[in-house]
C-alpha atoms as an extended CHARMM CRD file, in Angstrom:
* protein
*
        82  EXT
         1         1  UNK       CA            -76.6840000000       40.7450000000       48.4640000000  PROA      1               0.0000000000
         2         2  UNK       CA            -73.4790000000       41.9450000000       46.8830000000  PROA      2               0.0000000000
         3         3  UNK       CA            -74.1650000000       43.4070000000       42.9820000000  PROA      3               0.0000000000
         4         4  UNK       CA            -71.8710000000       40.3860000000       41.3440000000  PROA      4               0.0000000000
         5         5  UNK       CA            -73.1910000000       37.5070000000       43.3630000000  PROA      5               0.0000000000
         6         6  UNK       CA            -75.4070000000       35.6500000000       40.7750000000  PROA      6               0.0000000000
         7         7  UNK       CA            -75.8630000000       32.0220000000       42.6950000000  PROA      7               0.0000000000
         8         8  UNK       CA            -75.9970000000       30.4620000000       39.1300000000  PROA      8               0.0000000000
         9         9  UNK       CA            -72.2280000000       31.3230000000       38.5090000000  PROA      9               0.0000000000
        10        10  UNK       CA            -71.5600000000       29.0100000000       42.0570000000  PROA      10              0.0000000000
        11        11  UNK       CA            -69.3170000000       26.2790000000       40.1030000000  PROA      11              0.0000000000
        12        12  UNK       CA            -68.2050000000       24.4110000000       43.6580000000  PROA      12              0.0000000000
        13        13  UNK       CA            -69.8860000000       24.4600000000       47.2030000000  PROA      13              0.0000000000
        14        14  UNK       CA            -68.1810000000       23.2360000000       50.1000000000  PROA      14              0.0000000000
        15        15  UNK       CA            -70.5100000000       22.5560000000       53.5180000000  PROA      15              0.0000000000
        16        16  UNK       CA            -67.0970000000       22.7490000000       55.9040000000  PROA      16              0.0000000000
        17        17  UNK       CA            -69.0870000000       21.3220000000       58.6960000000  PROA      17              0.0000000000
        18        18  UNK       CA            -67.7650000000       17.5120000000       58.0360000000  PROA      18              0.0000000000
        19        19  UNK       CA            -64.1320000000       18.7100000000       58.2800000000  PROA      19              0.0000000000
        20        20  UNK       CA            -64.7630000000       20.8670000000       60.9190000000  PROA      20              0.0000000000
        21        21  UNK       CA            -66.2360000000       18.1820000000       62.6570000000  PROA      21              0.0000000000
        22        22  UNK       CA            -62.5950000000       15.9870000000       62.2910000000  PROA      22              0.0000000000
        23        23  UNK       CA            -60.6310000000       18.7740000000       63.0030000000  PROA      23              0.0000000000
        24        24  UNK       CA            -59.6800000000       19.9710000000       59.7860000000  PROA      24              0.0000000000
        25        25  UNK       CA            -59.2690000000       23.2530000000       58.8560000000  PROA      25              0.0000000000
        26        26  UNK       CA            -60.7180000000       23.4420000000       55.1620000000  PROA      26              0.0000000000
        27        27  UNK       CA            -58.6880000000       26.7650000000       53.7680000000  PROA      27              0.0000000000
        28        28  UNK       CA            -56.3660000000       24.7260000000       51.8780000000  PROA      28              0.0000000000
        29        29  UNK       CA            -59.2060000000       22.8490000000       50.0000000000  PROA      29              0.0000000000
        30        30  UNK       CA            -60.7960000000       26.4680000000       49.4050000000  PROA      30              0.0000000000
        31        31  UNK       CA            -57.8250000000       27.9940000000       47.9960000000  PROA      31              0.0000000000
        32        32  UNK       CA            -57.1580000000       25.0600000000       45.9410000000  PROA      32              0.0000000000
        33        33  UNK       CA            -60.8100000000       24.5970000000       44.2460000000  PROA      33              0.0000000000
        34        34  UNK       CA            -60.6110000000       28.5790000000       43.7900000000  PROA      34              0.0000000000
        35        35  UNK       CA            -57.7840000000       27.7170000000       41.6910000000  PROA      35              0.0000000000
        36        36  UNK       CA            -59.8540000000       25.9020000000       39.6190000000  PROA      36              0.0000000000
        37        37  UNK       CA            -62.3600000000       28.4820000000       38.6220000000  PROA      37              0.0000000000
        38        38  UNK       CA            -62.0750000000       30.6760000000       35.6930000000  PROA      38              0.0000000000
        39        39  UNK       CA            -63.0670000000       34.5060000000       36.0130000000  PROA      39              0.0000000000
        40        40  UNK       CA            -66.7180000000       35.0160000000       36.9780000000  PROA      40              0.0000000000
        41        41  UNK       CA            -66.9830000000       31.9270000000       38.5180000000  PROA      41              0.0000000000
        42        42  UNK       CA            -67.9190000000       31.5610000000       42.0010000000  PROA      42              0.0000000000
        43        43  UNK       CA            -67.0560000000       29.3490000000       45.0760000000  PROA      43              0.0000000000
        44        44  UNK       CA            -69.4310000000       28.7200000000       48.0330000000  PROA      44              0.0000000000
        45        45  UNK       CA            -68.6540000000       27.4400000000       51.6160000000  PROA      45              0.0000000000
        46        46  UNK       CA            -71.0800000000       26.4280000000       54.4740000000  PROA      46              0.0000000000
        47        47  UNK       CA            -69.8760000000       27.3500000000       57.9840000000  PROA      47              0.0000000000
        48        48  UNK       CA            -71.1300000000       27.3390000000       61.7090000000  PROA      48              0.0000000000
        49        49  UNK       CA            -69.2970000000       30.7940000000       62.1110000000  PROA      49              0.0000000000
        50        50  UNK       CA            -68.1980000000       33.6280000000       60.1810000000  PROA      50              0.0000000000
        51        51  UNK       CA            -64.3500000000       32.3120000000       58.4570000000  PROA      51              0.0000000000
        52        52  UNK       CA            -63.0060000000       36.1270000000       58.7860000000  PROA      52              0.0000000000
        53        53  UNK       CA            -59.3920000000       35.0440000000       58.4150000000  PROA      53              0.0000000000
        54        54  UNK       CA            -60.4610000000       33.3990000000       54.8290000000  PROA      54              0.0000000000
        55        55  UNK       CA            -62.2970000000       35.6350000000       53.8140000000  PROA      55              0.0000000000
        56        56  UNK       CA            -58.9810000000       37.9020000000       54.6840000000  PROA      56              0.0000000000
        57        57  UNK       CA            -56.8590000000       35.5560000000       52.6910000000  PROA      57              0.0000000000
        58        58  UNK       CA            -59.1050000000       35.1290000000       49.7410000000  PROA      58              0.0000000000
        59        59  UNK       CA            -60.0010000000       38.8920000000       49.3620000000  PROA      59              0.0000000000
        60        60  UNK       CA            -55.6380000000       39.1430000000       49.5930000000  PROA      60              0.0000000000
        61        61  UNK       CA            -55.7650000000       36.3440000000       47.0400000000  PROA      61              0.0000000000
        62        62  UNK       CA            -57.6370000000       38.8090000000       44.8530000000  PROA      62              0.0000000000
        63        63  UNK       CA            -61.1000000000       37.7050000000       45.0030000000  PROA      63              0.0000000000
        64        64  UNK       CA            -64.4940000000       39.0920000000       45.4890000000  PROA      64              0.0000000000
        65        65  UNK       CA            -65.8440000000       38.0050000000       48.7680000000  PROA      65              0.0000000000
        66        66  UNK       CA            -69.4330000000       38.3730000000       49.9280000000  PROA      66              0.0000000000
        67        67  UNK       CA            -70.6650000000       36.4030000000       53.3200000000  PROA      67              0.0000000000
        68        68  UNK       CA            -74.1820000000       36.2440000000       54.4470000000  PROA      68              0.0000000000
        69        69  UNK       CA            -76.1250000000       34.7240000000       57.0720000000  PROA      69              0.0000000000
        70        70  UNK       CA            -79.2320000000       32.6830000000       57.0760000000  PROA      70              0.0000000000
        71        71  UNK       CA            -82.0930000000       32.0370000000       59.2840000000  PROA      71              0.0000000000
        72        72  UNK       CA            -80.4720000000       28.2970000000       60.1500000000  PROA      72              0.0000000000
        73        73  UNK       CA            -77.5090000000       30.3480000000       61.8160000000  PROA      73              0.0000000000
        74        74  UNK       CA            -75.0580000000       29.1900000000       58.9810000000  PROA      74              0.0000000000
        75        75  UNK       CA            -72.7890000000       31.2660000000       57.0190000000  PROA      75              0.0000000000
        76        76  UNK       CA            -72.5090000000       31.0870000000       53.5420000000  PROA      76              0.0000000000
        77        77  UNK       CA            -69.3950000000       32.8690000000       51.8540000000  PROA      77              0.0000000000
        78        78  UNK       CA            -68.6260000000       33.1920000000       48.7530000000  PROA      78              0.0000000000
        79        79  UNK       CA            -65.1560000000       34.2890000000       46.5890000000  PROA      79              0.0000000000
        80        80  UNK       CA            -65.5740000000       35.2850000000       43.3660000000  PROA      80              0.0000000000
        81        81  UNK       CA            -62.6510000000       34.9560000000       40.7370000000  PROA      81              0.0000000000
        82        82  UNK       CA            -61.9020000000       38.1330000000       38.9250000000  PROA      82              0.0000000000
């Protein structure tokens, strides 16, 4: 675990499998809620697969990323405002 990533400053999470599931691709949601958070704060998605080209984007954005894996075969990333 990354030294910032305290999972009591996750303000949103977003489980992307529903939107996935109907074909939607849910960066625009992410980058949107991120806008929302104020410094410190932290948002967390839920995918099938690593997102490498949002976490890309959302590290260019100027956030803190961190992605992990868990036993379930999920991925949890999260982005960090700064």
């Amino acid at each position: 675990m990354t030294n910032w990533l305290d999972k009591d400053k996750i303000k949103i999470t977003l489980d992307a499998r529903p939107l996935l599931a109907q074909g939607i691709h849910p960066l625009e949601r992410v980058q949107q809620e991120c806008a929302t958070l104020n410094p410190g704060e932290i948002f967390e998605i839920i995918t099938p697969f690593p997102p490498a080209p949002m976490i890309e984007k959302m590290a260019a954005a100027g956030f803190a990323t961190h992605m992990e894996s868990t036993a379930d075969g999920m991925f949890h990333s999260y982005f960090r405002k700064l």
